[in-house]
C-alpha positions in Angstrom: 0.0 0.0 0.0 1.2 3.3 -1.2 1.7 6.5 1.2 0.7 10.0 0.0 2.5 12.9 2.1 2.1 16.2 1.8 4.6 18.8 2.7 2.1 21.0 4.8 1.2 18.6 7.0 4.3 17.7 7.8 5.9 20.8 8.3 2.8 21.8 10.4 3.6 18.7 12.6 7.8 19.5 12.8 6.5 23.0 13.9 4.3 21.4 16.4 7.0 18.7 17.6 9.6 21.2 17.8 7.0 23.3 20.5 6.5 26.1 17.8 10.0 26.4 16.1 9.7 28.0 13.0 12.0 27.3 9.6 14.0 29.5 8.3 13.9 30.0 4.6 17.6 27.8 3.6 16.5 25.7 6.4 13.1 24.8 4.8 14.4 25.0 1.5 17.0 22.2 1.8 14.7 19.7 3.8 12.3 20.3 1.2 14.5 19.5 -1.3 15.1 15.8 0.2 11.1 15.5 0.8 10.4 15.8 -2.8 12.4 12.8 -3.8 12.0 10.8 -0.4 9.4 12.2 1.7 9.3 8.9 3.6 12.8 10.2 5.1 11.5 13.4 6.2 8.6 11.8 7.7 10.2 9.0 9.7 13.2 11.8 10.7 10.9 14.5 11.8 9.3 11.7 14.3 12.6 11.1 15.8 13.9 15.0 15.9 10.8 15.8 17.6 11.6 12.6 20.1 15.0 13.9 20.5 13.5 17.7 20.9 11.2 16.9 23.6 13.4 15.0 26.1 16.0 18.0 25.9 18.9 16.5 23.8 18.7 19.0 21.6 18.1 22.5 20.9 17.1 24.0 17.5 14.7 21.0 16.2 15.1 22.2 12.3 18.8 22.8 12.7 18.5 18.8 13.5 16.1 17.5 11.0 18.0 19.0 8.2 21.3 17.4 9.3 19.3 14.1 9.3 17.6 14.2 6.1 20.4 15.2 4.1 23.0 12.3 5.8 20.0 10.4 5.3 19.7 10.5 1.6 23.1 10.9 1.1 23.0 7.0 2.3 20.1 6.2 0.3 22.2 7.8 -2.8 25.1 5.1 -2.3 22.9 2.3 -1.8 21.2 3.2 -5.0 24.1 4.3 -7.2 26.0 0.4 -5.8 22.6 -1.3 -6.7 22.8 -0.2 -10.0 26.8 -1.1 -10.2 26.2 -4.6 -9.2 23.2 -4.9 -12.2 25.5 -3.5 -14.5 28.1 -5.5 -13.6 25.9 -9.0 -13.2 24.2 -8.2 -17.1 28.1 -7.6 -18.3 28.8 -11.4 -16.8 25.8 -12.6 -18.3 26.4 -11.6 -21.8 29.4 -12.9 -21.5 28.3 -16.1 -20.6 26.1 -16.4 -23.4 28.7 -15.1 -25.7 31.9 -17.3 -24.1 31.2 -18.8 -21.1 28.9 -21.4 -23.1 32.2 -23.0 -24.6 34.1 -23.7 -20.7 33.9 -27.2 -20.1 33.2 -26.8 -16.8 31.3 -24.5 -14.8 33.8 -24.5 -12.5 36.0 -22.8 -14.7 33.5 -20.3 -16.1 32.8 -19.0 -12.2 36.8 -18.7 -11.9 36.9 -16.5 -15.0 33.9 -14.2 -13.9 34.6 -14.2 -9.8 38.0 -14.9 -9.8 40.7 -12.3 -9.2 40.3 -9.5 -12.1 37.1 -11.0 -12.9 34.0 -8.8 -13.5 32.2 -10.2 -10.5 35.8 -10.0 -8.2 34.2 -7.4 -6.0 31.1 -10.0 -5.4 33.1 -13.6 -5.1 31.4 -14.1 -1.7 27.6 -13.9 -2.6 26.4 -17.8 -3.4 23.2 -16.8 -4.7 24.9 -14.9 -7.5 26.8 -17.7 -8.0 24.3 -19.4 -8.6 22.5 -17.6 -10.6 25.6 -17.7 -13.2 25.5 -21.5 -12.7 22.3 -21.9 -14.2 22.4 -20.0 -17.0 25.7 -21.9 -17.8 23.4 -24.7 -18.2 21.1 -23.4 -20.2 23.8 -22.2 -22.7 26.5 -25.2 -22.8 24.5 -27.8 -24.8 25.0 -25.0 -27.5 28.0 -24.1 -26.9 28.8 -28.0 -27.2 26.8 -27.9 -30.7 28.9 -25.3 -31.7 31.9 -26.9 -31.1 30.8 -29.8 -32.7 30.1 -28.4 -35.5 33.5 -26.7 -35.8 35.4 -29.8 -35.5 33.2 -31.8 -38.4 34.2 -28.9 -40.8 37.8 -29.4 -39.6 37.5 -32.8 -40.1 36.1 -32.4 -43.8 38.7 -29.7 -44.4 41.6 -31.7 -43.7 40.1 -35.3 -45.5 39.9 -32.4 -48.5 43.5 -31.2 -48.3 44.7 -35.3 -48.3 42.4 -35.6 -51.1 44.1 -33.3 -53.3 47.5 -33.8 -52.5 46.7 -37.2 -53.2 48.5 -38.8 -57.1 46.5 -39.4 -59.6 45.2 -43.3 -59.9 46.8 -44.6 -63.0 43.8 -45.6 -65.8 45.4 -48.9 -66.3 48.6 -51.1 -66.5 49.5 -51.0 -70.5 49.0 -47.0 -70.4 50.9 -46.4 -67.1 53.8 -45.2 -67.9 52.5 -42.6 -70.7 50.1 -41.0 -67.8 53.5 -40.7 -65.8 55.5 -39.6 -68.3 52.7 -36.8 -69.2 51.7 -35.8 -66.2 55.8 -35.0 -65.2 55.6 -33.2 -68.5 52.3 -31.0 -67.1 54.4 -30.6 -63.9 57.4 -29.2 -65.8 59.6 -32.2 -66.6 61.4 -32.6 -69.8 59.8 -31.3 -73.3 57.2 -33.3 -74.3 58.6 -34.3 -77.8 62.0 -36.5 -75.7 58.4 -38.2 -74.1 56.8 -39.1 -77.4 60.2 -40.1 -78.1 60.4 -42.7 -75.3 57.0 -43.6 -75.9 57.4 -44.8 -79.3 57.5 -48.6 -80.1 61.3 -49.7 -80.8 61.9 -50.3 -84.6 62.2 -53.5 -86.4 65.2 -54.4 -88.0 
């Protein structure tokens, strides 16, 4: 359930809390500059000024509240501002994952890169849940990353069977032609002239 506050009201019960105290202008100005953000902070602060007011620990009520507020949400601020580091941070490791951490073996090693030291998650090597959290999404994606990699080594595989294929010599047509095909393919490869071949090839005269 949502709580509406309005600035009157609680300024008329600071007044009232502080036995008639009235704001000055910067005073009022800053505290009101706090309440329009976080109001909840002015609220719950000008409960315990007042407290503080009445059993004579302090002096100047508003001097008080203002002080509070503003160390108040200056507190909120960093808890805010390191929330939204950590997200940052957490969405960076999670692309990665999807992007690289899919093709670690283990997830074991995928939690060293990310938590370990220099890892994007350093700062946050103590929080299981997070760890976690990266765990299973390294589960999701490593059948993939495992297709992928299959994948990579059939083409390899293909390549290479290719590359012994071509480098492979030429299966002579037949026994009585054999040594023409040599002789002619040495010439194609830059051997002697092809008329010395013709030559060689020639039946041997009768006499």
């Amino acid at each position: 359930m949502n709580t509406t506050y309005d600035w009157s009201a609680e300024r008329d019960r600071a007044i009232t809390g502080f036995s008639g105290e009235i704001p000055g202008e910067r005073v009022e100005a800053d505290i009101l500059e706090v309440f329009r953000t976080r109001p909840d902070i002015v609220a719950a602060a000008i409960t315990k000024v007042a407290a503080a007011f009445h059993s004579g620990r302090i002096r100047s009520g508003w001097a008080v509240l203002r002080a509070d507020v503003q160390k108040a949400h200056r507190e909120d601020d960093v808890v805010v501002t390191d929330s939204r580091t950590t997200a940052k941070l957490v969405a960076r490791a999670e692309q990665w994952v999807r992007a690289a951490g899919l093709h670690y073996p283990t997830v074991e090693e995928c939690l060293m890169h990310l938590f370990g030291v220099g890892g994007i998650l350093a700062e946050h090597r103590d929080d299981r849940q997070l760890q976690d959290r990266i765990e299973l999404l390294w589960l999701e994606v490593r059948p993939e990353g495992e297709k992928i990699e299959r994948e990579a080594d059939e083409r390899g595989v293909a390549y290479a069977a290719a590359m012994r294929k071509s480098d492979r010599p030429a299966q002579m047509p037949d026994s009585e032609h054999a040594l023409q095909f040599e002789q002619l393919r040495q010439v194609l490869a830059g051997g002697p002239p092809p008329g010395r071949h013709l030559r060689m090839l020639e039946p041997p005269t009768q006499d």
